[in-house]
N, C-alpha and C positions, 0 to 999 in steps of 0.2 A: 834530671836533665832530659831521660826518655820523656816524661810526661810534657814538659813544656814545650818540647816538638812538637807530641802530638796536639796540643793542645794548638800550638800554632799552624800547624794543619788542617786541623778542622776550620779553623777560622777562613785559611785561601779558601777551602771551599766554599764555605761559606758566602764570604766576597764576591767568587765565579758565579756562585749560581745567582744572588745578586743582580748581579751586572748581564747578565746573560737574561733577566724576567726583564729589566729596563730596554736591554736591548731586542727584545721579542715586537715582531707587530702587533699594534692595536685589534683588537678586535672590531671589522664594517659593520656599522649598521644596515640589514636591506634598507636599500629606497622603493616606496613604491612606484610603481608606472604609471605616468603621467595617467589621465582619463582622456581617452578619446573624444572629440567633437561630433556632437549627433549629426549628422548626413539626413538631408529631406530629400537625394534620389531616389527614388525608386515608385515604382505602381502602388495607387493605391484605391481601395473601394468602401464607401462609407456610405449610412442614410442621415437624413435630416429632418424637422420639423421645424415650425414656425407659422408666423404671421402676415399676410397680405392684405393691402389697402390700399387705397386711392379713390378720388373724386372725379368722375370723369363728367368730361359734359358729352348731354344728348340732346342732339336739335333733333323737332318735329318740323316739315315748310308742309304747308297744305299746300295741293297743286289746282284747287279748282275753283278761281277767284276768289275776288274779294269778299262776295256773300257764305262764302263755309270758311275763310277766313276767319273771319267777323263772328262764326257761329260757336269756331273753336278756341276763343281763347286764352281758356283753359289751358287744352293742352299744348298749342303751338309754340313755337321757341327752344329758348334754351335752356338745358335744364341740368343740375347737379346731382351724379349717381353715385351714392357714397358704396361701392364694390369692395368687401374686405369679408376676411376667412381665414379656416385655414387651411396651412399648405404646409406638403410634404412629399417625402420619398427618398431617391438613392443617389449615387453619383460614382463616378471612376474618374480617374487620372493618374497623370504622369507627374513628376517632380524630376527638375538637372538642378544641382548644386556647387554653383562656379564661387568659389572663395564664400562669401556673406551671401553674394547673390541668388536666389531662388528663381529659376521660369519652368512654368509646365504647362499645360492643358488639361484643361477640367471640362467634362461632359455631367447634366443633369435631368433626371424626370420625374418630373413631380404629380401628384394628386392636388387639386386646389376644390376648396369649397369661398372662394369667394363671390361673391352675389348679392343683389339688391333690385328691390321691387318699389315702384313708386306709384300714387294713386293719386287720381284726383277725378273732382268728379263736378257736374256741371252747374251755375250758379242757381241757386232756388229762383223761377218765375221761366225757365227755360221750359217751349212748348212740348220738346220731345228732348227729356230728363237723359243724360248717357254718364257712363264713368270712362275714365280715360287712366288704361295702366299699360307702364313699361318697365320691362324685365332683364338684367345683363346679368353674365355670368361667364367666368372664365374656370371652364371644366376639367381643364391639364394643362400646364406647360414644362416647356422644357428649354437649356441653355445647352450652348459650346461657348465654353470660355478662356479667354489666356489669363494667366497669373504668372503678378511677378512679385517679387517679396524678396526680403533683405531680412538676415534670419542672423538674432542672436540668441546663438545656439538652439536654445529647445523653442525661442518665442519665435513667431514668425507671422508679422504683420505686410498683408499684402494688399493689390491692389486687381480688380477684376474688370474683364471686359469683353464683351464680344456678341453671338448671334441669340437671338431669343423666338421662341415659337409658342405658339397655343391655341389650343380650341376656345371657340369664341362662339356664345348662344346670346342673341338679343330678338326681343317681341316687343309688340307696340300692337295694341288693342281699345277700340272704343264698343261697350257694351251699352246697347239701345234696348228702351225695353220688348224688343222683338225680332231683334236682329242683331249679330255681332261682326266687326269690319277690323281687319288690321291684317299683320303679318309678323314672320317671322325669320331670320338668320341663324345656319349657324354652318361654322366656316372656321377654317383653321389660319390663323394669321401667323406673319414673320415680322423683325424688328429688331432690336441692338436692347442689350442691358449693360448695365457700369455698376460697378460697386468697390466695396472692400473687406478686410476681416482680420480676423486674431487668430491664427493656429495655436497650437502648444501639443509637444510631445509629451505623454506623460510617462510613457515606455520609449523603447524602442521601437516596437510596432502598432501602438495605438495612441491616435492623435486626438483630440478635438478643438473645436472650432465654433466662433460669433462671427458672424457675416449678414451684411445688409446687402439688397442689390434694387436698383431701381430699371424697369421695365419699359419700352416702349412697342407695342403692338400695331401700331398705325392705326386707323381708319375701319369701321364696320360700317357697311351702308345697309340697307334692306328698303323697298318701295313696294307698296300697297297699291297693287291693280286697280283700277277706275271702279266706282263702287255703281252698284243700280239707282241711287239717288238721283233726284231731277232738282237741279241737275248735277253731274257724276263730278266727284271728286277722285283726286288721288293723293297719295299720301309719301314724304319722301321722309327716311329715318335716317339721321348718321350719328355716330358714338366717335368719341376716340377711347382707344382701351389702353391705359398704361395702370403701371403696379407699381408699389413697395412693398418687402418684404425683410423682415429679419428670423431670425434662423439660428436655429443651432443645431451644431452637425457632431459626430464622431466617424473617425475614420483607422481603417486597417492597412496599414502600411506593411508590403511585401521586401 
């Protein structure tokens, strides 16, 4: 009888401890924490390199009638200056980011080797033989520009626009065989550029970037003084100077 008590004792227990592991809580799994949305506020400073070109036209008008008209026509008119190079340098700016929406200001100064030489020279039975060359070259510039972009998350394609400047070298020369007559420009021009691009974060602090921007420089004139010829001629030079350029940049975000 003693043994089958205890025998039935051990069993409640048994049972209790049972009923008491069912009734224990589960063990949580952690959850991890969400990941955070990259953020494009804040300053940042990067360089770039690339590519410039464009076709500009250059007119020559001769100013001293129709008889040195006539003599040059050759060089007179107008004419296509295929101007490309390369370019490069650094840039700064800002970044706000309101919801998806990206606007900041970006400043840039570049190095440019773009330039182009064109020649020509006067038709064979010509009494007094000359060559005729003209020379452009945009030797720095530099933008202020606004950006705005619409950023999902690390990508951030945007769109650019605003003030544009540059040093600006233009010559125009006729080489006689004992005398040389032309002139020379050079002169820092202002103008508007537009463009766009592809950022991408690849950190948290280092971005890079594909961007194209098209340039407008306005207008270079240069006019060649009355020459000693009988009779004197003068000479009137005008370019327009615009660019394109693509580019790839990196940048350091603070």
């Amino acid at each position: 009888m003693r043994k089958l008590l205890l025998a039935s004792s051990a069993l409640v227990c048994l049972s209790g401890a049972a009923m008491a592991a069912d009734l224990a809580p589960a063990a949580v799994e952690p959850v991890a924490p969400a990941a955070t949305p990259f953020s494009w506020t804040g300053f940042y400073v990067g360089a770039n390199a690339g590519y410039g070109w464009n076709n500009d036209d250059a007119t020559l008008d001769g100013l001293g009638g129709p008889a040195w008209d006539d003599y040059y026509p050759v060089a007179l008119g107008k004419k296509d200056l295929s101007v490309d190079g390369f370019v490069g340098g650094a840039q700064v700016g800002y970044n706000h980011q309101i919801g998806h929406f990206v606007v900041g200001i970006e400043a840039d100064f570049n190095y440019s080797d773009m330039k182009d030489k064109s020649t020509a020279r006067s038709p064979a039975g010509y009494f007094d033989p000359f060559t005729y060359r003209q020379l452009s070259s945009i030797k720095w510039f530099g933008t202020v520009r606004t950006r705005v972009g619409y950023a999902f998350d690390r990508f951030l394609p945007y769109v650019i626009g605003g003030l544009a400047y540059g040093k600006v070298d233009v010559a125009h020369s006729e080489q006689f065989p004992v005398t040389h007559y032309g002139s020379s420009t050079s002169t820092t021009k202002a103008g508007w550029t537009l463009g766009g691009g592809l950022e991408y974060a690849v950190t948290d602090a280092w971005t890079v970037k594909a961007e194209y921007l098209y340039f407008d420089l306005g207008k270079v004139k240069s006019i060649a003084l009355p020459s000693p010829a009988n009779p004197p001629f003068s000479q009137r030079y005008s370019q327009n100077v615009t660019g394109q350029l693509v580019r790839l940049g990196v940048n350091y975000k603070f």
